[in-house]
Legacy VTK file of the C-alpha trace (Angstrom):
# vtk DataFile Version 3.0
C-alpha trace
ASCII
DATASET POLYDATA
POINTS 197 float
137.844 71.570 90.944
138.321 69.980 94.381
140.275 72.350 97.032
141.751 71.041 99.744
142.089 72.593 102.977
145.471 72.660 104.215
146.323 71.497 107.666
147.387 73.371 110.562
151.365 74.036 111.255
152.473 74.538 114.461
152.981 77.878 116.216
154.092 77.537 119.502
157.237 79.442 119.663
158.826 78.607 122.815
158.848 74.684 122.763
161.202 71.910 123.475
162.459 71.820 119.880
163.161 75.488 119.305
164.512 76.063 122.907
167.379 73.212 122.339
168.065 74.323 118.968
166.468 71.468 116.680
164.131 71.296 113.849
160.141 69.952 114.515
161.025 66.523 113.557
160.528 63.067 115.660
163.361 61.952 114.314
166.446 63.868 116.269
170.141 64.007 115.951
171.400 62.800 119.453
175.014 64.417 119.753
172.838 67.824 118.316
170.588 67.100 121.228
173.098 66.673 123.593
175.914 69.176 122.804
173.231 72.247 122.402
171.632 71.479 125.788
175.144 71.415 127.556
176.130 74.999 125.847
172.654 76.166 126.899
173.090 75.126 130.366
176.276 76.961 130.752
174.316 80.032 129.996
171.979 79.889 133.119
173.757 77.987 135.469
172.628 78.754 138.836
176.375 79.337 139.958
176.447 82.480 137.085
173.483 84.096 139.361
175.717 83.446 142.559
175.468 87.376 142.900
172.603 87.397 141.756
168.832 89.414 142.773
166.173 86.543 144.235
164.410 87.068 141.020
166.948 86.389 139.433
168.295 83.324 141.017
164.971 81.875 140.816
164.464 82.225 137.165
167.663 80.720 136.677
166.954 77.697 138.307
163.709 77.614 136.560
164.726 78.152 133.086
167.698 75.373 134.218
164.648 73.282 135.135
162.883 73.565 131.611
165.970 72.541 129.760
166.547 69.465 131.755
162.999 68.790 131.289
163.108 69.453 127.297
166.074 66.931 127.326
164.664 63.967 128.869
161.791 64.543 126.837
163.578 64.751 123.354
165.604 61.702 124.075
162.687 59.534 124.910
161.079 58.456 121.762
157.893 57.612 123.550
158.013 61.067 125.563
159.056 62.843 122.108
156.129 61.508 120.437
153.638 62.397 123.166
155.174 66.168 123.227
154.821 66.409 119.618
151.247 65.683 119.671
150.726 68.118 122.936
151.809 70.557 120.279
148.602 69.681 117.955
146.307 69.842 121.168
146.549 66.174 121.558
146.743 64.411 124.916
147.552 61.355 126.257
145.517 59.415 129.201
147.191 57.914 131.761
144.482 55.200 131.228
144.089 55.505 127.498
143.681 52.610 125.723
142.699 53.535 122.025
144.790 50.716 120.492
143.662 47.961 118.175
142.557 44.867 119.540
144.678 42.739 118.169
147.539 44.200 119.885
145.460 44.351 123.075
145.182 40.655 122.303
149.414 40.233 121.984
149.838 42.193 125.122
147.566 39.886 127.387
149.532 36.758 125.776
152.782 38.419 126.610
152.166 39.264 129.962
150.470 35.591 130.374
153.893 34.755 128.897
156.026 36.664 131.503
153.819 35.548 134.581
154.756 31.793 133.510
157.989 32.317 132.694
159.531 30.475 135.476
157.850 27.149 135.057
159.432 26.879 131.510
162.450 24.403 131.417
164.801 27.535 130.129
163.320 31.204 132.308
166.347 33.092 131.294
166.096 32.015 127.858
162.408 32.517 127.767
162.566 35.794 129.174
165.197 36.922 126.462
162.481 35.475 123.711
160.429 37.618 124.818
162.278 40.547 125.366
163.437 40.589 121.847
160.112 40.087 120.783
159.154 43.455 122.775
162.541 45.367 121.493
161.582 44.687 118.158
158.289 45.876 118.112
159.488 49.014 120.048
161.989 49.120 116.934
158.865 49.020 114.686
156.893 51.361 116.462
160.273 54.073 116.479
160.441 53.720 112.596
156.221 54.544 112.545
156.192 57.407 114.226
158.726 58.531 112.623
157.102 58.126 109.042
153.995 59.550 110.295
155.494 62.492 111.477
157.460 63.216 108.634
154.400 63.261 106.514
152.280 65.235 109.730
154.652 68.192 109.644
155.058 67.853 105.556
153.876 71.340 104.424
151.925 69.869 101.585
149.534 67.584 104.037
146.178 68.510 103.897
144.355 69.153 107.246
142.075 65.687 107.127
145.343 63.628 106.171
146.889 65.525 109.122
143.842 64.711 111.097
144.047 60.610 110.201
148.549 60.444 110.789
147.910 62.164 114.111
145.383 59.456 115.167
147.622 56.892 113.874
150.661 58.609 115.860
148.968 58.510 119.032
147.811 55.333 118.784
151.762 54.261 118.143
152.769 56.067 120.917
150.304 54.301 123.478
151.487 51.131 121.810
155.138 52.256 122.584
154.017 52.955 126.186
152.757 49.505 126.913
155.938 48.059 125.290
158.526 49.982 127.420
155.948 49.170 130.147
155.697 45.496 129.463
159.895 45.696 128.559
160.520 47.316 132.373
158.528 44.102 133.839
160.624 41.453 131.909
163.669 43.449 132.979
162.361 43.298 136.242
161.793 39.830 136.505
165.250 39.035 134.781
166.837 40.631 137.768
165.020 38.438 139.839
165.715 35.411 137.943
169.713 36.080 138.164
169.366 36.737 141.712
167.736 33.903 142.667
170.927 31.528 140.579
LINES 1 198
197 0 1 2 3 4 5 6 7 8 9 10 11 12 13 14 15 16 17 18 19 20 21 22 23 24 25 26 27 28 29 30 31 32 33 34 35 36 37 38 39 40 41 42 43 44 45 46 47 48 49 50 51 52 53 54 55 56 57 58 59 60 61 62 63 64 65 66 67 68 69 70 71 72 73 74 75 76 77 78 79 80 81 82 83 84 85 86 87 88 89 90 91 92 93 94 95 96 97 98 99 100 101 102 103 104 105 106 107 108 109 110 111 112 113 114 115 116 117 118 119 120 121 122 123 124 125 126 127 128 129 130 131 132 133 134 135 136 137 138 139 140 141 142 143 144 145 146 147 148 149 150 151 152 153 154 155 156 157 158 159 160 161 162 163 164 165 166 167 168 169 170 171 172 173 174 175 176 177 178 179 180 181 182 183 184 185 186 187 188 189 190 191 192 193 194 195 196
């Protein structure tokens, strides 16, 4: 009989997820999201410490701080994904690139795509080509990581299958990172497009 060794849940009790009231999940209700971090900072609203010891005061604004920083993380799918695999020990490079290389391959065509975008008959149309090319497969990479994290936090996963979705995870979330990357450029040089009309 084979036994498999079951993989490690997370036990960090104070994290992003827990402080603004949600479930461990990559997938997150929005208007949950949103309503419990207004109610929570009501609670420790620097003005409440007016009166206030130094101490105090400071750990307000500190605890204030946190919050604001778990909500801009929650709400960014590409930040969300990153924290959740900080929370199994896994980081992410600034310079990492453990991607395929076939999407390597796509991202050097795009941004060969974007640099010539102005000597095309159509830029503005061009440019939206490719920017709903690059929505789309932000789109796709959303709907991954959230499949992979179901299964990654499933309490039946065993620890190697855990092991193999949390590779695959981070590799979708540095895939995400190049897309909202590559997506900020073509914004970019929309802007400069209209401007120059």
């Amino acid at each position: 009989m084979t036994t498999h060794k079951t993989a490690s849940k997370i036990t960090v009790p104070d994290n992003y997820f827990s402080l603004l009231g949600l479930p461990l999940s990559f997938n997150i209700d929005k208007k949950t999201l949103n309503h419990n971090y207004h109610e929570l900072q009501k609670t420790v609203h620097p003005d409440k410490f007016a009166s206030a010891s130094d101490r105090e005061r400071m750990l307000s604004v500190q605890k204030a701080a946190q919050i604001n920083d778990a909500l801009e993380t929650l709400k960014n799918p590409q930040r969300r994904s990153a924290y959740l695999l900080s929370l199994f020990s896994i980081e992410l490079g600034e310079n990492d690139t453990s991607v395929d290389s076939a999407f390597l391959m796509e991202q050097m065509e795009l941004r060969e795509e974007l640099s010539q975008v102005e000597d095309s008959n159509d830029p503005l149309g061009k440019l939206d080509d490719i920017l709903a090319h690059v929505k789309s497969r932000i789109k796709a990479a959303v709907i991954a990581l959230d499949t992979l994290f179901q299964a990654i936090l499933a309490d039946d996963i065993t620890a190697q299958e855990q092991q193999k979705r949390l590779a695959q995870a981070k590799s979708e979330t540095l895939k995400m990172q190049f897309l909202n990357r590559l997506q900020e450029e073509a914004m970019n040089k929309e802007e400069d497009l209209a401007n120059q009309l």
